[in-house]
Biotite code that builds the C-alpha atoms (Angstrom):
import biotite.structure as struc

atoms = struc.array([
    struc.Atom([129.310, -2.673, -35.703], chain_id="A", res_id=1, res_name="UNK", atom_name="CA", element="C"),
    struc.Atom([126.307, -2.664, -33.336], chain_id="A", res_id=2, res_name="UNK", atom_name="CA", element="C"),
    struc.Atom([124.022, 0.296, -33.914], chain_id="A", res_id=3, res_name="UNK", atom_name="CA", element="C"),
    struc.Atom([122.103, 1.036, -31.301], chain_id="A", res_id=4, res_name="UNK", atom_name="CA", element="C"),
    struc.Atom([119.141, 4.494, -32.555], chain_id="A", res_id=5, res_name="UNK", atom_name="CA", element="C"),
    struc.Atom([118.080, 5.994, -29.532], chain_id="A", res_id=6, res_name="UNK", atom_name="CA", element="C"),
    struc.Atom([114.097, 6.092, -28.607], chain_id="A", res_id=7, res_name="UNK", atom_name="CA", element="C"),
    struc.Atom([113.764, 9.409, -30.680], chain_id="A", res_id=8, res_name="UNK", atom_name="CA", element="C"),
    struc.Atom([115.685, 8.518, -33.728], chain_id="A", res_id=9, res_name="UNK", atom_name="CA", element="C"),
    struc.Atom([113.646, 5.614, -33.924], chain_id="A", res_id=10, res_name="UNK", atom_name="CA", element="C"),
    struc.Atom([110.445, 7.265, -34.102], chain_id="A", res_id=11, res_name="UNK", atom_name="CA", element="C"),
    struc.Atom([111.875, 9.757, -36.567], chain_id="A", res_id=12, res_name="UNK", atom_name="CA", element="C"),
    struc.Atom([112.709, 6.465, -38.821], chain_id="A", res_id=13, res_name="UNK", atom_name="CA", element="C"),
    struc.Atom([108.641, 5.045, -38.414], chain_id="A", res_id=14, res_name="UNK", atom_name="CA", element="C"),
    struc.Atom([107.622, 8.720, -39.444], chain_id="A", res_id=15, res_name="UNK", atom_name="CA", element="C"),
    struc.Atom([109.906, 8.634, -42.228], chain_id="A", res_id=16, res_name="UNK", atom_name="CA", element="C"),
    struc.Atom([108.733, 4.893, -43.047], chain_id="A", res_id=17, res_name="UNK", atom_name="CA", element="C"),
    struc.Atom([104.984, 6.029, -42.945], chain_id="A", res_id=18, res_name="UNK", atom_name="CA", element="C"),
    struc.Atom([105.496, 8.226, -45.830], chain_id="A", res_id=19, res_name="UNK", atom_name="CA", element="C"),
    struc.Atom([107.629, 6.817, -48.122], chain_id="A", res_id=20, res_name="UNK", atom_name="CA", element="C"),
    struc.Atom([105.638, 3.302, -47.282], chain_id="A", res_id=21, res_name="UNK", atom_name="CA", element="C"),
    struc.Atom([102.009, 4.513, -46.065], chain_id="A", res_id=22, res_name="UNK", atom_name="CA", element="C"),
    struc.Atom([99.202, 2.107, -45.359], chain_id="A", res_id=23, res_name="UNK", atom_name="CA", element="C"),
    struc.Atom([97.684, 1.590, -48.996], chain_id="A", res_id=24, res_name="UNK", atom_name="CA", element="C"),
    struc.Atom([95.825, -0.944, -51.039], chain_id="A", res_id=25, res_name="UNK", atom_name="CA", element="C"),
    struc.Atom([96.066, -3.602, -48.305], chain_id="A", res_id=26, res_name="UNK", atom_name="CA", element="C"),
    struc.Atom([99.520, -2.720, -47.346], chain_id="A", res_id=27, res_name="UNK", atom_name="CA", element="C"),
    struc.Atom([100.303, -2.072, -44.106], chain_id="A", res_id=28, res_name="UNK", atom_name="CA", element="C"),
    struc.Atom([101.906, 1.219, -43.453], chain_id="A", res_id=29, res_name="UNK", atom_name="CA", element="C"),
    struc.Atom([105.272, 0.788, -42.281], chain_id="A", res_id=30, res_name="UNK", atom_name="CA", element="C"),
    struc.Atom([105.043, 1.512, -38.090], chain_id="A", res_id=31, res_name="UNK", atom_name="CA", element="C"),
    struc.Atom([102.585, -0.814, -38.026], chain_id="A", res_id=32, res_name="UNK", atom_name="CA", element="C"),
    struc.Atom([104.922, -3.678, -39.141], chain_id="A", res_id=33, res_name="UNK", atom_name="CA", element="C"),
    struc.Atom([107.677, -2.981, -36.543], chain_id="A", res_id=34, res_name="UNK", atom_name="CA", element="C"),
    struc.Atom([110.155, -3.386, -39.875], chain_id="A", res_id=35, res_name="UNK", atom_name="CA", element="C"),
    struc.Atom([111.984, -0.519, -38.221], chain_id="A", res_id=36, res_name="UNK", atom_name="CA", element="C"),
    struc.Atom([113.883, -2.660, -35.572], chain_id="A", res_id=37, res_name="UNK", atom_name="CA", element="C"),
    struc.Atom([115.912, -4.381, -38.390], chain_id="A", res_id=38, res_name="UNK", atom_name="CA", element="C"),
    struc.Atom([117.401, -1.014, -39.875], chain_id="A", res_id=39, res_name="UNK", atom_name="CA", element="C"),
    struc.Atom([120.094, -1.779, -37.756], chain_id="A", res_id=40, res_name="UNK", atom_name="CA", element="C"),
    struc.Atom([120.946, -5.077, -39.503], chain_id="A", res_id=41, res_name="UNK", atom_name="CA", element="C"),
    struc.Atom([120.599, -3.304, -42.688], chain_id="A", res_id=42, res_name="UNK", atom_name="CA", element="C"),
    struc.Atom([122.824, -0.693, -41.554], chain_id="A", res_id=43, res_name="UNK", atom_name="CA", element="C"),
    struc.Atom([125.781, -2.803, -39.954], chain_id="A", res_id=44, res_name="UNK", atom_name="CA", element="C"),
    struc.Atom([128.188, -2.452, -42.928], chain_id="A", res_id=45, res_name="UNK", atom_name="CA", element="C"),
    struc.Atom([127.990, 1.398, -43.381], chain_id="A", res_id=46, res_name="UNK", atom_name="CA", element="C"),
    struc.Atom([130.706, 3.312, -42.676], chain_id="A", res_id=47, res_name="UNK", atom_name="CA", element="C"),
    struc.Atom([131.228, 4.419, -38.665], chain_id="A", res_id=48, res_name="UNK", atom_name="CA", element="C"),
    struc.Atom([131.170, 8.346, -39.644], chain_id="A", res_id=49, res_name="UNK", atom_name="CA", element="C"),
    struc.Atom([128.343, 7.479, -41.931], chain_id="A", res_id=50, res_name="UNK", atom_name="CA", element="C"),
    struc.Atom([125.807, 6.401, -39.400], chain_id="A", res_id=51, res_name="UNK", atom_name="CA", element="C"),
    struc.Atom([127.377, 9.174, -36.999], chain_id="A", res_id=52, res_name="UNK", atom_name="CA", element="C"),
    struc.Atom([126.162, 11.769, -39.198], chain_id="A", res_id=53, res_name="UNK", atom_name="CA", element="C"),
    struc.Atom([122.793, 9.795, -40.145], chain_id="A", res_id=54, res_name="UNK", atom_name="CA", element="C"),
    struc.Atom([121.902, 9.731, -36.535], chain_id="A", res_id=55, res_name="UNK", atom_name="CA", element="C"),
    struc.Atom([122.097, 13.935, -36.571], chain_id="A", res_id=56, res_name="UNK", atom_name="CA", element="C"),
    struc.Atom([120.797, 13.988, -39.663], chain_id="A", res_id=57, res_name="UNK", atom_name="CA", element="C"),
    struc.Atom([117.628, 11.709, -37.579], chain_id="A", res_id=58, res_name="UNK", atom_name="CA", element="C"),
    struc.Atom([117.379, 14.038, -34.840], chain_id="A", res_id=59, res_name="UNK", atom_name="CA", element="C"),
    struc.Atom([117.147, 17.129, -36.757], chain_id="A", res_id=60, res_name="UNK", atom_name="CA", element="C"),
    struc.Atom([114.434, 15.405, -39.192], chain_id="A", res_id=61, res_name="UNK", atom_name="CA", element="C"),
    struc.Atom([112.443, 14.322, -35.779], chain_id="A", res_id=62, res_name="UNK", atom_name="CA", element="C"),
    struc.Atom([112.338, 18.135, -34.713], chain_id="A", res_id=63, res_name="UNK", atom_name="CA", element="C"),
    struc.Atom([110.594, 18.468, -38.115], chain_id="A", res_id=64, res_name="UNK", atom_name="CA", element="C"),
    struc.Atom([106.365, 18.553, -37.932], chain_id="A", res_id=65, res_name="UNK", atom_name="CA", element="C"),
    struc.Atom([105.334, 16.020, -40.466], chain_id="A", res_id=66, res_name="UNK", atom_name="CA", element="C"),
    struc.Atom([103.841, 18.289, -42.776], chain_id="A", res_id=67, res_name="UNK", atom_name="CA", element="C"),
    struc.Atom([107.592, 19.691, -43.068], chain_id="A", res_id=68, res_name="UNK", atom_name="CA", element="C"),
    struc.Atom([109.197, 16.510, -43.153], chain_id="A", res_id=69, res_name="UNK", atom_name="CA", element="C"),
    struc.Atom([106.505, 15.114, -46.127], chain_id="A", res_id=70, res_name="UNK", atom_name="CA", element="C"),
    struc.Atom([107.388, 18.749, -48.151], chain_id="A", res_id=71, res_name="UNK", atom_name="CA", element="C"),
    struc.Atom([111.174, 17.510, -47.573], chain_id="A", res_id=72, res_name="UNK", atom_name="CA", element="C"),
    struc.Atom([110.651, 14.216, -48.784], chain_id="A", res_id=73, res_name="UNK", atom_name="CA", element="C"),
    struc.Atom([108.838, 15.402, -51.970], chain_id="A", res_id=74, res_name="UNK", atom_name="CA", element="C"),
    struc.Atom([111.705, 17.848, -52.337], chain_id="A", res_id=75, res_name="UNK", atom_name="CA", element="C"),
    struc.Atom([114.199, 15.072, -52.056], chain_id="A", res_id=76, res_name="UNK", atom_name="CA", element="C"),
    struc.Atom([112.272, 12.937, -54.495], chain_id="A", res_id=77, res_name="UNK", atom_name="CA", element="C"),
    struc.Atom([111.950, 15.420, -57.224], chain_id="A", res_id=78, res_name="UNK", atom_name="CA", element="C"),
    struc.Atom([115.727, 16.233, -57.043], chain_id="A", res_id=79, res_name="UNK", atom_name="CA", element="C"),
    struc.Atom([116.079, 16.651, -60.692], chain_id="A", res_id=80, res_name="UNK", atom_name="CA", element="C"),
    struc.Atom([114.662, 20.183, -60.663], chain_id="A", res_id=81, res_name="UNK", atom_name="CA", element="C"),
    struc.Atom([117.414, 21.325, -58.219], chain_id="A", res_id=82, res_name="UNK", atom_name="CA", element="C"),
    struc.Atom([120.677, 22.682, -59.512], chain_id="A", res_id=83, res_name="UNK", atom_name="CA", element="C"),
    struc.Atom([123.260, 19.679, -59.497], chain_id="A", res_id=84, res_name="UNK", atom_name="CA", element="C"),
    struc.Atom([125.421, 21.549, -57.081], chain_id="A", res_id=85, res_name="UNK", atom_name="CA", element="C"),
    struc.Atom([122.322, 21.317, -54.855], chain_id="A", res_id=86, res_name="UNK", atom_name="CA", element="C"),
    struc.Atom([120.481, 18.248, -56.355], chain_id="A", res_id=87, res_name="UNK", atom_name="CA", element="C"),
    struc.Atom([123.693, 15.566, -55.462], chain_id="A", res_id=88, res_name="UNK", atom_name="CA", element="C"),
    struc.Atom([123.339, 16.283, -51.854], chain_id="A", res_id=89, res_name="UNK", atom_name="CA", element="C"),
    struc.Atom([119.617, 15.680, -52.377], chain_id="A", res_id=90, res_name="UNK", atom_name="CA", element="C"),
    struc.Atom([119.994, 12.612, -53.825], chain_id="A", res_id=91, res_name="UNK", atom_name="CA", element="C"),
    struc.Atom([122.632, 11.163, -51.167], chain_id="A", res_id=92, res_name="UNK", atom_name="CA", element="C"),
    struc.Atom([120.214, 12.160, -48.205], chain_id="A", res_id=93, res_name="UNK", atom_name="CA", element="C"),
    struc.Atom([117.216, 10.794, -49.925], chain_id="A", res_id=94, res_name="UNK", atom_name="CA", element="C"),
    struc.Atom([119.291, 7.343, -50.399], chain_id="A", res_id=95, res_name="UNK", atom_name="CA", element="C"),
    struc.Atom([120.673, 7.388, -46.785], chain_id="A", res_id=96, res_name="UNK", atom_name="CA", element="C"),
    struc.Atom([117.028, 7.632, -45.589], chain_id="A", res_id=97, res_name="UNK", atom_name="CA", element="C"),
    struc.Atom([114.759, 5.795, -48.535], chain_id="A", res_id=98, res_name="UNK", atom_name="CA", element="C"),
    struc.Atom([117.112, 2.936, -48.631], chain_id="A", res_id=99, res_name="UNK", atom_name="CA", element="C"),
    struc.Atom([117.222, 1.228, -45.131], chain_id="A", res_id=100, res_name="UNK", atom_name="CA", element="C"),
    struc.Atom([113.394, 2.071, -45.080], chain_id="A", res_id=101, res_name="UNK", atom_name="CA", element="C"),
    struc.Atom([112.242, 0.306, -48.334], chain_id="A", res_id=102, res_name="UNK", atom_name="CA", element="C"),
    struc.Atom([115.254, -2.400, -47.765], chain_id="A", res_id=103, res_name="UNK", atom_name="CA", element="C"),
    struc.Atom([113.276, -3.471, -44.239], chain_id="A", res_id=104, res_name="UNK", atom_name="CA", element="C"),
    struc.Atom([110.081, -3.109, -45.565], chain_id="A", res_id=105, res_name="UNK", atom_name="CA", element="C"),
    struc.Atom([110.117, -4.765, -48.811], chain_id="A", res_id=106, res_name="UNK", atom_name="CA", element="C"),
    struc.Atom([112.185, -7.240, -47.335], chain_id="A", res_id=107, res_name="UNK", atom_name="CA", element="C"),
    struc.Atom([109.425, -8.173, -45.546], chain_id="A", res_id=108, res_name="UNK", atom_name="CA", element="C"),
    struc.Atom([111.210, -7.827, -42.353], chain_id="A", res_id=109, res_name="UNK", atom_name="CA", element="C"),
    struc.Atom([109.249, -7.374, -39.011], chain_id="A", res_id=110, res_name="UNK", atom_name="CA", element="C"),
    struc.Atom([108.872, -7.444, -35.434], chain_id="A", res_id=111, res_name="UNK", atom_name="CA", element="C"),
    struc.Atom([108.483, -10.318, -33.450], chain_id="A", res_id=112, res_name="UNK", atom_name="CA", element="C"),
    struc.Atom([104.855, -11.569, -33.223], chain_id="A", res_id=113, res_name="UNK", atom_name="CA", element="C"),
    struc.Atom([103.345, -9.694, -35.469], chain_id="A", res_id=114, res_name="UNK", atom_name="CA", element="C"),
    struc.Atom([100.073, -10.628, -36.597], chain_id="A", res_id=115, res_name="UNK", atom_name="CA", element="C"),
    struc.Atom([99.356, -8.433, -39.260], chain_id="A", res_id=116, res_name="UNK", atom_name="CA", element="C"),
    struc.Atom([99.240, -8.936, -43.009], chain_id="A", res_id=117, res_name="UNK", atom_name="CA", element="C"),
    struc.Atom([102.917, -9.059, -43.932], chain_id="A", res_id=118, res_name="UNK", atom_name="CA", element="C"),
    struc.Atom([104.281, -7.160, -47.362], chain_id="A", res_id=119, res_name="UNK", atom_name="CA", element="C"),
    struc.Atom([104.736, -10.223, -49.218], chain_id="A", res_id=120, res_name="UNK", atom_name="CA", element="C"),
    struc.Atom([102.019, -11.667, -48.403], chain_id="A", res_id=121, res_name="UNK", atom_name="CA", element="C"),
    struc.Atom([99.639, -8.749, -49.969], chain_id="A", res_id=122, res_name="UNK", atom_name="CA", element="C"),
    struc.Atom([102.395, -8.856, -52.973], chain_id="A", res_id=123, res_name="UNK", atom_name="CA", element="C"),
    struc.Atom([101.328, -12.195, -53.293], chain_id="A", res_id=124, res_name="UNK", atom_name="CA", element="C"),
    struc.Atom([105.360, -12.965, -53.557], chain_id="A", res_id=125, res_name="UNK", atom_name="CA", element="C"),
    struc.Atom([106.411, -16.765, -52.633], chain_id="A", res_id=126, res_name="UNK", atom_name="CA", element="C"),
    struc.Atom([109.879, -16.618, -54.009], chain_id="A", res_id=127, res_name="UNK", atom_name="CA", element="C"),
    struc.Atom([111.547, -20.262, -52.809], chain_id="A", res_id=128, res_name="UNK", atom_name="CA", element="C"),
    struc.Atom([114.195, -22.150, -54.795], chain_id="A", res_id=129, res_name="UNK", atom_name="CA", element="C"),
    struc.Atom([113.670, -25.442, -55.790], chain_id="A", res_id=130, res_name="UNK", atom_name="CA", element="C"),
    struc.Atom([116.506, -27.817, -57.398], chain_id="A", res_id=131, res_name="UNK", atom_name="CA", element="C"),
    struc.Atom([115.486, -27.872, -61.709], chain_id="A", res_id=132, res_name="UNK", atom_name="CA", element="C"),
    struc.Atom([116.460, -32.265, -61.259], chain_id="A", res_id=133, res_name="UNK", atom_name="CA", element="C"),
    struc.Atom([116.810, -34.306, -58.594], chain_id="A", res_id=134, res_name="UNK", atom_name="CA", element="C"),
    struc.Atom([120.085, -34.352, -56.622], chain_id="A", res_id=135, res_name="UNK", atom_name="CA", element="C"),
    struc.Atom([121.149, -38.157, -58.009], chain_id="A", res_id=136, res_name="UNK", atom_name="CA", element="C"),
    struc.Atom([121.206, -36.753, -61.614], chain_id="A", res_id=137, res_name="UNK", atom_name="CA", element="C"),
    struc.Atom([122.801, -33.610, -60.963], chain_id="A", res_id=138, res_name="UNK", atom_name="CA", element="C"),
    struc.Atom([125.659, -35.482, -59.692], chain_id="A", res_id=139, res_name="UNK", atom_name="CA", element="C"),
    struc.Atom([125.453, -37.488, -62.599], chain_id="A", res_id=140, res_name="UNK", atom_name="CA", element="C"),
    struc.Atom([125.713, -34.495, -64.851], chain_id="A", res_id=141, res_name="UNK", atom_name="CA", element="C"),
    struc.Atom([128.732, -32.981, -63.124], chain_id="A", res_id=142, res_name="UNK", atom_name="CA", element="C"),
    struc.Atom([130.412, -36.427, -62.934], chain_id="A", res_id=143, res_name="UNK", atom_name="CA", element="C"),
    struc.Atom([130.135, -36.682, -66.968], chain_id="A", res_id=144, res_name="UNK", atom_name="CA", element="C"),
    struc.Atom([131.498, -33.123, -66.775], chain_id="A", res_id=145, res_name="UNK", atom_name="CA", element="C"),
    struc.Atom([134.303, -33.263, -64.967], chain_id="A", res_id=146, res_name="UNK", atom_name="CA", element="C"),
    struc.Atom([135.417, -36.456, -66.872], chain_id="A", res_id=147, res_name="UNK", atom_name="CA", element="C"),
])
């Protein structure tokens, strides 16, 4: 499924990004990284009705001042306190909107050319996957296994 966010919805997403991932200790904030044109990648496998109802969910956060939409957040975040009849739906919005945005950002994901520090590079995190033994003796290995 190809989701297209319109303009607005988009915007609403980098405000959203900005404070759950702000600019801090090196990091770049998360506008600045342009992470937010890959939602839609994280997004593809969600549910049709599911993204319907995130994209009104969007445009009624983006009518929001931020000062509103950071006292929502915190709300969200400290769902615990709520009653759990209350609390559950707390926790499902917080996950519909937290997840995509850490999953872009942390996943170091960002917009073409971009010349900024990237999130793994402040991290410091490298991860790459090396074979343990050259490729000659792990065929040896599974040979003697297999035998």
């Amino acid at each position: 499924m190809n989701i297209i966010f319109s303009p607005r919805q988009m915007k609403t997403w980098n405000r959203i990004g900005d404070l759950y991932c702000p600019a801090c200790d090196g990091l770049p904030r998360f506008s600045a990284t342009g992470c937010v044109e890959q939602i839609d990648a994280v997004l593809a496998a969600a549910p049709e009705q599911d993204i319907h109802d995130l994209k009104w969910l969007l445009v009624l956060l983006g009518l929001l001042p931020t000062a509103f939409l950071r006292l929502l957040i915190g709300w969200l975040d400290q769902s615990e306190r709520f009653p759990n009849s209350i609390a559950k739906w707390m926790r499902l919005v917080r996950l519909a909107l937290k997840g995509p945005v850490v999953s872009v950002y942390y996943g170091n994901l960002h917009r073409m050319g971009y010349q900024g520090v990237t999130v793994h590079q402040r991290l410091g995190y490298d991860a790459h996957c090396e074979p343990d033994a050259p490729a000659s003796m792990v065929r040896h290995y599974e040979t003697e296994l297999h035998s």
